[in-house]
C-alpha positions as CSV (number, residue, x, y, z in Angstrom):
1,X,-37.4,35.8,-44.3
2,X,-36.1,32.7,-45.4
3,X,-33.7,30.4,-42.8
4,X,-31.5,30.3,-45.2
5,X,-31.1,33.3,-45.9
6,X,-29.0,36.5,-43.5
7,X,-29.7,40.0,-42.2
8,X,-27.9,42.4,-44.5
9,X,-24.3,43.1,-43.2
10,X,-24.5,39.3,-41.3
11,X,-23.1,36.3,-42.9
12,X,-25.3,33.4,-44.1
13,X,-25.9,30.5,-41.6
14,X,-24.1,28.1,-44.9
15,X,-21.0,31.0,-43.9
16,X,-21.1,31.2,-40.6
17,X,-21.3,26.9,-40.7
18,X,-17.9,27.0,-42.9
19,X,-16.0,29.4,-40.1
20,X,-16.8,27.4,-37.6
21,X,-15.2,24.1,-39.4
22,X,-12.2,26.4,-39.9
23,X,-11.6,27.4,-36.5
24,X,-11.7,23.3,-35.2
25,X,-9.8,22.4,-38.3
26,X,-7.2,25.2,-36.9
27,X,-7.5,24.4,-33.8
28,X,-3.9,22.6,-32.3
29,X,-5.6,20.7,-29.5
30,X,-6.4,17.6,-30.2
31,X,-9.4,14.9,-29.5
32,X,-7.6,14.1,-26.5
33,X,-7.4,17.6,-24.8
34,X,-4.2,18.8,-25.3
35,X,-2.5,21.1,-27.2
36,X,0.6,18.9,-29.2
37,X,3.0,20.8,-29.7
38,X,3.3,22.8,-26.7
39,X,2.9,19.8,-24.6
40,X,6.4,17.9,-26.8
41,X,8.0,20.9,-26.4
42,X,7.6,21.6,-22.6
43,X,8.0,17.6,-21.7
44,X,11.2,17.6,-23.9
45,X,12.8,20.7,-22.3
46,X,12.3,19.6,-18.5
47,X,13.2,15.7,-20.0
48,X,16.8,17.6,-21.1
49,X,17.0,19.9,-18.5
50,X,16.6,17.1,-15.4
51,X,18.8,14.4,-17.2
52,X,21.7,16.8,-18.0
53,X,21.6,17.5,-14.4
54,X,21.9,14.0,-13.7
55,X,24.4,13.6,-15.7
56,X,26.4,16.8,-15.1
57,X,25.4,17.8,-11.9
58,X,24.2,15.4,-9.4
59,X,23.4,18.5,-6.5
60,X,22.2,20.2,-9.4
61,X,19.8,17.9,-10.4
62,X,18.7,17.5,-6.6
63,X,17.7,21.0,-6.5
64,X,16.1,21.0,-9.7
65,X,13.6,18.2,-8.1
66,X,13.1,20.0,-5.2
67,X,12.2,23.3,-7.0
68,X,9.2,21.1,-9.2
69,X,8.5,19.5,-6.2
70,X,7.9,23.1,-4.2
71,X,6.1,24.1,-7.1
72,X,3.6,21.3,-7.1
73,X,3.0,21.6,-3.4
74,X,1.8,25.0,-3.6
75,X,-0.5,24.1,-6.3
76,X,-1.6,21.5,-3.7
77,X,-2.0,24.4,-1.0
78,X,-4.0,26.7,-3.5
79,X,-6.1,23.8,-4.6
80,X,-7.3,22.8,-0.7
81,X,-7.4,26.5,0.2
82,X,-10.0,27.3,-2.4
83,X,-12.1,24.0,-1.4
84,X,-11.9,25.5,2.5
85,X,-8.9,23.1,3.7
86,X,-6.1,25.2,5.1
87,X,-2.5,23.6,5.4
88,X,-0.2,24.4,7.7
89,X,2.2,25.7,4.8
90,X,5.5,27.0,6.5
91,X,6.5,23.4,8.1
92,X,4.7,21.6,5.0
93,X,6.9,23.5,2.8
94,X,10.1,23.1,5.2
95,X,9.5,19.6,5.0
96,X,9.3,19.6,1.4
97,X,12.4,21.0,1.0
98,X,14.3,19.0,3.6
99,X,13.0,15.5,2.2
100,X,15.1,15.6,-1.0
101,X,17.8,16.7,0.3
102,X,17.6,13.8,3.5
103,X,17.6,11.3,0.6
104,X,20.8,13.0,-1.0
105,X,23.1,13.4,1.9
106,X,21.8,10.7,4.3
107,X,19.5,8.3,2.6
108,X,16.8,6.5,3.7
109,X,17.2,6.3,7.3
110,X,17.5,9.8,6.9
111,X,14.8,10.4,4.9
112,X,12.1,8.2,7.0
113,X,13.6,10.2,10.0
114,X,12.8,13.7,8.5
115,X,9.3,12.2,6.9
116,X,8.9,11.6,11.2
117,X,10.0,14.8,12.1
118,X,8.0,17.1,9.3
119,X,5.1,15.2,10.3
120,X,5.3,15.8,13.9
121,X,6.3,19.7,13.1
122,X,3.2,19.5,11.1
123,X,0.8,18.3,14.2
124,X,2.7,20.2,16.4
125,X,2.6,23.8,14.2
126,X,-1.3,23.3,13.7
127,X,-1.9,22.6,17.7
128,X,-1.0,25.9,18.4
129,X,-3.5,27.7,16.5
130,X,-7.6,27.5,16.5
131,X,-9.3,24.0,17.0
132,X,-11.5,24.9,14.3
133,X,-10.7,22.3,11.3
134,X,-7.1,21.4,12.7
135,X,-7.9,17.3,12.2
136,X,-8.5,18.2,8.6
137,X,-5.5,20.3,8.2
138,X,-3.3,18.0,10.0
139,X,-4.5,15.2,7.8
140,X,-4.1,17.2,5.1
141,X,-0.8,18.3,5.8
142,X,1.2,14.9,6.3
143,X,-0.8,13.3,3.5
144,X,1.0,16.3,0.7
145,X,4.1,15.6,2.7
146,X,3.4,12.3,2.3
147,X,2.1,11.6,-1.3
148,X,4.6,15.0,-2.8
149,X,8.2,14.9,-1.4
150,X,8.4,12.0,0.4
151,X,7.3,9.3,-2.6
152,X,9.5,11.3,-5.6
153,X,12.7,11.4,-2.8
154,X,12.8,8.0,-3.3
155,X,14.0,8.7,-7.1
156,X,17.0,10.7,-5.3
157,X,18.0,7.8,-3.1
158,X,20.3,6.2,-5.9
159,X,22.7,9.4,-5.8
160,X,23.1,8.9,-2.2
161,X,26.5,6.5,-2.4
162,X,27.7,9.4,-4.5
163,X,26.9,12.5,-3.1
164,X,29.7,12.6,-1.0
165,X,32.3,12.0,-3.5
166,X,30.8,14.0,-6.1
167,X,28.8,16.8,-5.2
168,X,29.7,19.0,-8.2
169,X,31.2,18.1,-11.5
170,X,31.7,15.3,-13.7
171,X,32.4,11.8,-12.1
172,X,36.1,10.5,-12.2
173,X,36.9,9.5,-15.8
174,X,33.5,11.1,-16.9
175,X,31.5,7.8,-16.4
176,X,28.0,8.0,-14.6
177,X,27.8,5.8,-11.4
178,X,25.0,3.2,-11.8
179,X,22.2,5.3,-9.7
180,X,22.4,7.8,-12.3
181,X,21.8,5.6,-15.0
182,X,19.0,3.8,-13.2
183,X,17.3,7.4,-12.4
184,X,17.5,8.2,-15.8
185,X,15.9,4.9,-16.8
186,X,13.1,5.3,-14.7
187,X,12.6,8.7,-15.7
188,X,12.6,7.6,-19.8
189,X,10.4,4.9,-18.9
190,X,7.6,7.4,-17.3
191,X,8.3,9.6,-20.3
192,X,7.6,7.0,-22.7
193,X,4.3,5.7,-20.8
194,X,3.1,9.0,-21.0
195,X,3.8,9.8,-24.9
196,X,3.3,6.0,-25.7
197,X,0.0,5.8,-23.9
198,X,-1.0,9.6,-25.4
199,X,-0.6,8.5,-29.3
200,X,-1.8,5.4,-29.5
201,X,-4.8,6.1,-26.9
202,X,-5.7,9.3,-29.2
203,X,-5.8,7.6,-32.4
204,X,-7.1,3.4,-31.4
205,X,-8.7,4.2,-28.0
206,X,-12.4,3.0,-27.6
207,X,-12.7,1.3,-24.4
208,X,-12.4,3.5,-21.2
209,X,-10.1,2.6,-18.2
210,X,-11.6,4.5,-15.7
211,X,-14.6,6.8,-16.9
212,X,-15.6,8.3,-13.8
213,X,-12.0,9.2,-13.2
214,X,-10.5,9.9,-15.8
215,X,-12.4,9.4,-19.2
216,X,-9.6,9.9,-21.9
217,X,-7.4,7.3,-20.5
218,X,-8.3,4.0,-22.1
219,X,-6.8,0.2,-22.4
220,X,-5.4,1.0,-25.9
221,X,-3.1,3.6,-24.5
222,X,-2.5,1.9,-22.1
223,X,-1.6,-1.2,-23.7
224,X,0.5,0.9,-26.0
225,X,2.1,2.4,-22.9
226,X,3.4,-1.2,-22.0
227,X,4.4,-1.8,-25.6
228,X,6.2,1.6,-26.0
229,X,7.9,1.1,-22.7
230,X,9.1,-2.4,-23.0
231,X,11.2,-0.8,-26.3
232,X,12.5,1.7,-24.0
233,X,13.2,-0.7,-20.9
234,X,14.7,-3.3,-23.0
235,X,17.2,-0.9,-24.8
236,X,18.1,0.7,-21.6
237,X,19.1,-2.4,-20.0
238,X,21.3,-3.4,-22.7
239,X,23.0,0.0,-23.9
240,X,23.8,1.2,-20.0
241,X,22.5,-0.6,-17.3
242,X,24.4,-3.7,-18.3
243,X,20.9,-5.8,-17.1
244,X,19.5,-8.6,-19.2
245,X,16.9,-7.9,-21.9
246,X,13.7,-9.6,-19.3
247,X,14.7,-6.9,-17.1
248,X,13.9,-4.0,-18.7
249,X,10.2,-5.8,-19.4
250,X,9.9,-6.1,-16.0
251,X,11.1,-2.7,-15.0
252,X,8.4,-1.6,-18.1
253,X,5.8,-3.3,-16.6
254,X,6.3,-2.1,-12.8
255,X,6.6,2.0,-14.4
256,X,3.8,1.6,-16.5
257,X,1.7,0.1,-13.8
258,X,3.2,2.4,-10.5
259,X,2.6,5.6,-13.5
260,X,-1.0,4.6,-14.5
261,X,-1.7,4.4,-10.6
262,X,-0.1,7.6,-10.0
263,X,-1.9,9.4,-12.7
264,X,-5.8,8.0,-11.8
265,X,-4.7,9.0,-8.3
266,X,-4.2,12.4,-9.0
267,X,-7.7,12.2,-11.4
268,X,-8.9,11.3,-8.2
269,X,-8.2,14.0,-6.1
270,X,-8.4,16.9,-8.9
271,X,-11.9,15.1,-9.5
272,X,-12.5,16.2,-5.5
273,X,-11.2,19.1,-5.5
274,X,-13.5,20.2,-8.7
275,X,-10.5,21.3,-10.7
276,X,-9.5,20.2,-14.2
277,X,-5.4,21.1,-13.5
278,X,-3.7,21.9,-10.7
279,X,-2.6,25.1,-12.7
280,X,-1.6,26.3,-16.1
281,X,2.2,27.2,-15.4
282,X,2.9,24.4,-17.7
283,X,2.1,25.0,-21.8
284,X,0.2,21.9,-22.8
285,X,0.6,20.2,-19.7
286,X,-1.0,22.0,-16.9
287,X,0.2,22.2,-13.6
288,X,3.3,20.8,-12.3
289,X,1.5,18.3,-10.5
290,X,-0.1,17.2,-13.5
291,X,3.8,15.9,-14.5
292,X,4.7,15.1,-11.0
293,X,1.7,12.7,-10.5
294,X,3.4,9.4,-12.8
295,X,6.7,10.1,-11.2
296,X,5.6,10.4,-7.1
297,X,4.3,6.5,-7.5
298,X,7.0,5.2,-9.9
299,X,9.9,6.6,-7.9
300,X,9.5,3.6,-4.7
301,X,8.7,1.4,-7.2
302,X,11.6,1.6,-8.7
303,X,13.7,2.2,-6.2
304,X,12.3,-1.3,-4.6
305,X,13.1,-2.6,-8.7
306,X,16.5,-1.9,-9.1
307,X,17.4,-3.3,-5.4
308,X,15.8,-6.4,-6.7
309,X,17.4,-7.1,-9.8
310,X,20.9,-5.9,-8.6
311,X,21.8,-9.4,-8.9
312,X,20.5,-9.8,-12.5
């Protein structure tokens, strides 16, 4: 029988050739590997739902945090677990839920004091069980703490002069205090690395960053990451953080650089761990870690920002 032509009741090879450029012309995910429209929609509703708590309700939006941070944790914990690491997840977890709240309601001597004390709760929890693997598991341990909860606290620290005043509610005569605002700036200026970096990476990039870490990020995107981000930092600084214009490039430049760090780092370890997400719980975006992983290394670096320019 001739190739081109089909068993009877079987569609022609020239047929089958034409549903198969259906189906990818169909198909919502994109060159880049993720699915558009879920992924705006998602990143928009947590964008919304954090800042209104910022806004709103500063406890609010502390808990919020601490809830995404608990969440990526345990995708941490699943992640090690399956590779044959085992961490010691009852004072890992306590610790992760008492960091944020340190930085809240004491700040940072507070929060490197219970960074010391979850870390020593961690050592001391594992001690008491089998030797076998305990040096891994302790390492392990205080590095989540560590890398999780500890770094994105920092992005809670500018609420602290508040949270005492204000725990609930709108601020006296419904203006936000100036750690809000710079929260929320660091926040947009992650959001818009990420969506700047994503469209023009998808549609100009050609040279790779980092192949063997992560081979979709490339200089275009993240040259327009910079680009989209100076926009952003710029405007911020004039409309509401009462900064001058330079600042915002510089407060771009430090997000799109602590970001890009934070995401390869992440690359890095899911690239260990043989895992492409950390989960699916997110539509279009994967795990929660796989949002978490810009913020955890801008947070500080902000934080260390904004205490420079407070003169500006």
């Amino acid at each position: 029988m001739d190739q081109a032509e089909a068993a009877p009741g079987q569609p022609s090879p020239r047929q089958r050739a034409r549903f198969r450029y259906k189906v990818r012309g169909s198909n919502p995910t994109p060159k880049a590997g993720r699915n558009l429209p879920a992924a705006i929609g998602v990143g928009l509703a947590m964008l919304f739902a954090v800042l209104g708590g910022l806004m709103f309700l500063p406890l609010g939006f502390v808990l919020v945090t601490t809830g995404f941070v608990v969440m990526g944790v345990w995708e941490i914990f699943r992640a090690l677990e399956a590779r044959g690491t085992t961490l010691p997840i009852i004072p890992v977890m306590t610790g992760t839920i008492a960091l944020p709240l340190a930085a809240y309601f004491g700040g940072v001597e507070s929060l490197l004091f219970t960074m010391l004390l979850s870390s020593a709760a961690v050592m001391l929890w594992r001690s008491i069980e089998s030797a076998a693997g305990a040096p891994r598991s302790i390492f392990a341990g205080v590095f989540t703490l560590a890398w999780v909860p500890f770094l994105i606290s920092f992005a809670i620290l500018p609420l602290h002069a508040t949270a005492g005043q204000t725990p609930i509610g709108l601020w006296p005569g419904g203006v936000a205090p100036e750690g809000a605002w710079q929260i929320a700036t660091m926040l947009l200026l992650v959001v818009s690395n990420d969506t700047f970096g994503y469209l023009v990476g998808s549609i100009f990039g050609k040279h790779p960053m980092a192949p063997k870490i992560s081979p979709k990020k490339s200089w275009e995107g993240f040259a327009g990451s910079v680009g989209g981000a100076m926009l952003i930092g710029i405007l911020a600084c004039i409309l509401f953080l009462d900064k001058p214009w330079w600042a915002g490039v510089v407060l771009a430049v430090g997000m799109v650089a602590a970001a890009t760090a934070g995401d390869l780092a992440e690359s890095m370890i899911k690239r260990e761990l043989g895992v492409k997400d950390m989960s699916s719980v997110l539509p279009g975006h994967g795990g929660v870690m796989d949002r978490l992983d810009s913020i955890v290394f801008a947070s500080p670096v902000a934080f260390v920002l904004f205490a420079l320019l407070a003169g500006a």
